[in-house]
Backbone as JSON, one array per atom type, in Angstrom:
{
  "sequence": "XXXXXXXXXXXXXXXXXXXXXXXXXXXXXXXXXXXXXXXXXXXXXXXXXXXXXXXXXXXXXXXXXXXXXXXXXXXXXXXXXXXXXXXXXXX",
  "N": [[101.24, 107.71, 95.25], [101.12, 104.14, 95.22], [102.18, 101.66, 93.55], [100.66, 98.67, 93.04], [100.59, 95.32, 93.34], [99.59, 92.48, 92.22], [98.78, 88.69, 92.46], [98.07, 86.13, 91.08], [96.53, 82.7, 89.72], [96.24, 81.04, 87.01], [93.3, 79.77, 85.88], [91.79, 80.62, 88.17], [88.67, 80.74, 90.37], [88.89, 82.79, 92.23], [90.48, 84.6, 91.51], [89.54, 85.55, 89.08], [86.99, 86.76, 89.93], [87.93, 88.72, 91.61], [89.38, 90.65, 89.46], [86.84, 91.13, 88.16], [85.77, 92.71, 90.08], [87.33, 95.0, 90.85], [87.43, 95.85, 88.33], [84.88, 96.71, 88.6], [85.24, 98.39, 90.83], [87.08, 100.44, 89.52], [85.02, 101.51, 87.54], [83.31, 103.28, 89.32], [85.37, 104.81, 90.68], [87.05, 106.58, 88.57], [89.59, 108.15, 89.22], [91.35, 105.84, 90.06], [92.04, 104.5, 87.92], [94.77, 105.37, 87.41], [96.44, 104.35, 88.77], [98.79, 102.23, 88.98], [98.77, 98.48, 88.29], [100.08, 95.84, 88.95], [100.06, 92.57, 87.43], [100.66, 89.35, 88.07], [101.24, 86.04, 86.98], [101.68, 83.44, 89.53], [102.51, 80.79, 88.24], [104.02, 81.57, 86.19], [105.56, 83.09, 86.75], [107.3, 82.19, 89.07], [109.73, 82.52, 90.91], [109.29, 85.4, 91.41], [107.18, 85.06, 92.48], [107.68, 83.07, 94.79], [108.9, 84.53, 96.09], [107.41, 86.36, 97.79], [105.38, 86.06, 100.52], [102.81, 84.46, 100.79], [100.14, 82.12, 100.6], [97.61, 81.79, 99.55], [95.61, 82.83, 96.79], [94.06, 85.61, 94.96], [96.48, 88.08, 95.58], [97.15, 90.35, 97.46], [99.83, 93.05, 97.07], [100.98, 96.04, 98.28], [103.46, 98.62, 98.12], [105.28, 96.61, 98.89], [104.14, 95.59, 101.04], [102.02, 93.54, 102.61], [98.4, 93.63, 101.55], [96.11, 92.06, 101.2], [95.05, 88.77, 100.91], [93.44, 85.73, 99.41], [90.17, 84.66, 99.2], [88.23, 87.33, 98.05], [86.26, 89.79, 98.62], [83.82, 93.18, 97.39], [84.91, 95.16, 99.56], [87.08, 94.65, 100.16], [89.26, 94.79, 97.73], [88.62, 96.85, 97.39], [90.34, 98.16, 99.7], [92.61, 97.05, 98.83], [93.29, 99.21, 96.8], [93.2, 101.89, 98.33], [94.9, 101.64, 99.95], [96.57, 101.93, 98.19], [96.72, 103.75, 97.71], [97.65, 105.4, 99.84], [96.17, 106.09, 102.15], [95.5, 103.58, 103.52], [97.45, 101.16, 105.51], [98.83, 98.56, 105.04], [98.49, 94.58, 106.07]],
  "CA": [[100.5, 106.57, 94.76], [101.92, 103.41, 94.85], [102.1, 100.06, 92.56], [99.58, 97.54, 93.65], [101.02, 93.84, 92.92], [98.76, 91.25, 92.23], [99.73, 87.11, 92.76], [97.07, 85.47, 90.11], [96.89, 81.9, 89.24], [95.28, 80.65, 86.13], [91.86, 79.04, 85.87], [91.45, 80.6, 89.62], [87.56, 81.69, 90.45], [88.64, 83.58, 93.21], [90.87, 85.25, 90.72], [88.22, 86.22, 88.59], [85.48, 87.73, 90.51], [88.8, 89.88, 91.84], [89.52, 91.35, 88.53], [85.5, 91.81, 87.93], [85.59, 93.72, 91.07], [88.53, 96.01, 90.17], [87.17, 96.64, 86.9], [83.7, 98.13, 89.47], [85.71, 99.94, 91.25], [87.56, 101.5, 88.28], [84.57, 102.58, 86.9], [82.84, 103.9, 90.17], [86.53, 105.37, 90.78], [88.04, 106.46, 87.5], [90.82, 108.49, 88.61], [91.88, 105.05, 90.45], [92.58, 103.8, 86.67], [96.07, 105.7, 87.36], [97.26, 103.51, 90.03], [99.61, 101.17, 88.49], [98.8, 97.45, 88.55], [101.45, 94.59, 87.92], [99.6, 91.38, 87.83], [101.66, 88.54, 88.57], [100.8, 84.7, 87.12], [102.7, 82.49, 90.22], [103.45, 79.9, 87.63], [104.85, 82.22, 84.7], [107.41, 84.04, 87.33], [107.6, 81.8, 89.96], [110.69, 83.22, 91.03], [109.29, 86.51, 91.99], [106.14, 85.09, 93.86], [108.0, 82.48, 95.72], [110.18, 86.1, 96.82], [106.38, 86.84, 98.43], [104.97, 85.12, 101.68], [101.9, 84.25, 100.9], [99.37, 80.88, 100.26], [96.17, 81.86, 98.66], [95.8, 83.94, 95.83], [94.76, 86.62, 94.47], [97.36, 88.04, 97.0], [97.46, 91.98, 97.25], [100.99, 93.96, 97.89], [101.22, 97.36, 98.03], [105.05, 98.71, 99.21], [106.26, 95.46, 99.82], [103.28, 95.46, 101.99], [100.46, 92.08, 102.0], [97.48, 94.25, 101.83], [95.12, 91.12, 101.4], [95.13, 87.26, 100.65], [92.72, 85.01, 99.4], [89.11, 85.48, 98.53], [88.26, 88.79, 98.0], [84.9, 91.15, 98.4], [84.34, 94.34, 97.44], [85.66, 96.0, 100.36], [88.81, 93.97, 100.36], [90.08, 95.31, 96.64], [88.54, 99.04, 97.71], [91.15, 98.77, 100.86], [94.09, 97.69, 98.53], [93.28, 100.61, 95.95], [93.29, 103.03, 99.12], [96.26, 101.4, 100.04], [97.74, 102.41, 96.97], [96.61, 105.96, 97.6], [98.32, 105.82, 101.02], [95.19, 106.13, 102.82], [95.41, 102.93, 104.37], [98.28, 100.32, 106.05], [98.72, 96.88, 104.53], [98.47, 93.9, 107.68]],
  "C": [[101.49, 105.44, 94.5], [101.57, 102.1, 93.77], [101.34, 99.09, 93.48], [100.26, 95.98, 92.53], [100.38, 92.87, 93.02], [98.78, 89.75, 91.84], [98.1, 86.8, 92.46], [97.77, 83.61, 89.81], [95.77, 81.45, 88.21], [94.23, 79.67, 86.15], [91.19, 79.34, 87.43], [90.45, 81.25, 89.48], [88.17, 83.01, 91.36], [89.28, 84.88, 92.32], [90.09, 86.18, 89.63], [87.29, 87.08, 88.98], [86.91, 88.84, 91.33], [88.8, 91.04, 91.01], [88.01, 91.87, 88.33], [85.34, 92.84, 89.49], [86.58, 95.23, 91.16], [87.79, 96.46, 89.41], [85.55, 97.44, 87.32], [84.12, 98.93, 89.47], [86.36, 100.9, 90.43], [86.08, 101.99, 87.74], [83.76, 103.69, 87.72], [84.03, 105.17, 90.73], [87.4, 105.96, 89.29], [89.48, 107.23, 87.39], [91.76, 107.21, 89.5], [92.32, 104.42, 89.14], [94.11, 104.34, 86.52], [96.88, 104.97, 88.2], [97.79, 102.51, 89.27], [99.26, 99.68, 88.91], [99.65, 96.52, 87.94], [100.65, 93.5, 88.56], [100.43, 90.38, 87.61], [101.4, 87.28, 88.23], [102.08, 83.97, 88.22], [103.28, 81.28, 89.47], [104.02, 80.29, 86.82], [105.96, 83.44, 85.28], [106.9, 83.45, 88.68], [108.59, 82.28, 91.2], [110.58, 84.72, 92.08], [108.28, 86.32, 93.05], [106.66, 84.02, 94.71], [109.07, 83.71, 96.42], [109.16, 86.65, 97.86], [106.06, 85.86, 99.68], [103.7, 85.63, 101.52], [101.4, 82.58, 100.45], [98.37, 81.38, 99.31], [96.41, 83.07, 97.68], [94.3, 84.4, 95.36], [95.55, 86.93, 95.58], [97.72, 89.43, 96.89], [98.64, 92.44, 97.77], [101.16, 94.87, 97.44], [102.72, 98.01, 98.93], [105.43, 97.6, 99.81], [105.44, 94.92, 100.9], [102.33, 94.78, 102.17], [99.29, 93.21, 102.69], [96.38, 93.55, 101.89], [95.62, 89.88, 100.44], [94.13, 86.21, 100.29], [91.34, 85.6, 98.72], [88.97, 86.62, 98.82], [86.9, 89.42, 97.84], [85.1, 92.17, 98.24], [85.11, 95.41, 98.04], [86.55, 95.75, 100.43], [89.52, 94.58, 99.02], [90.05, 96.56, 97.01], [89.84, 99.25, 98.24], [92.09, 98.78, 99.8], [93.85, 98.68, 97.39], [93.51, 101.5, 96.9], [94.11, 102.95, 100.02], [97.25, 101.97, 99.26], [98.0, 103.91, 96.89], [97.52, 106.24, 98.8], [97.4, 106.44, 101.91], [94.8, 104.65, 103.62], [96.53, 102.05, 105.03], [98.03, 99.25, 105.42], [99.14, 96.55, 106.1], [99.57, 92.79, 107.34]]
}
């Protein structure tokens, strides 16, 4: 299981309805509540998300790996959780 890294910026919708979609799948999933998440504000460690190649945010990396970018639907957080399991490839 790996660390799922998440590139947030404040007052962002898209950001929002991310986390409300996480917090589904955690409860439809609850032993996914073990998967480690490090959420990331891009302006309060700049530093580490200008170290990332990405534009849009939320911005999923799992292993170093961009598992998704931008807005986000349910199926797009599922993949990076089953990313994290090592059941899927980041693109």
């Amino acid at each position: 299981m790996q660390e799922i890294l998440m590139f947030v910026m404040a007052g962002c919708p898209h950001c929002r309805l991310a986390h409300k979609l996480m917090d589904e799948l955690l409860e439809e999933h609850p032993g996914w509540k073990d998967i480690p998440v490090r959420v990331v504000d891009e302006r309060r460690e700049a530093a580490l998300a200008d170290s990332y190649d990405y534009y849009y945010v939320p911005s999923y990396y799992v292993n170093g790996k961009k598992v998704h970018e931008g807005h986000a639907e349910k199926a797009d957080v599922e993949a990076v959780y089953r990313a994290a399991l090592g059941e899927t490839a980041g693109v």
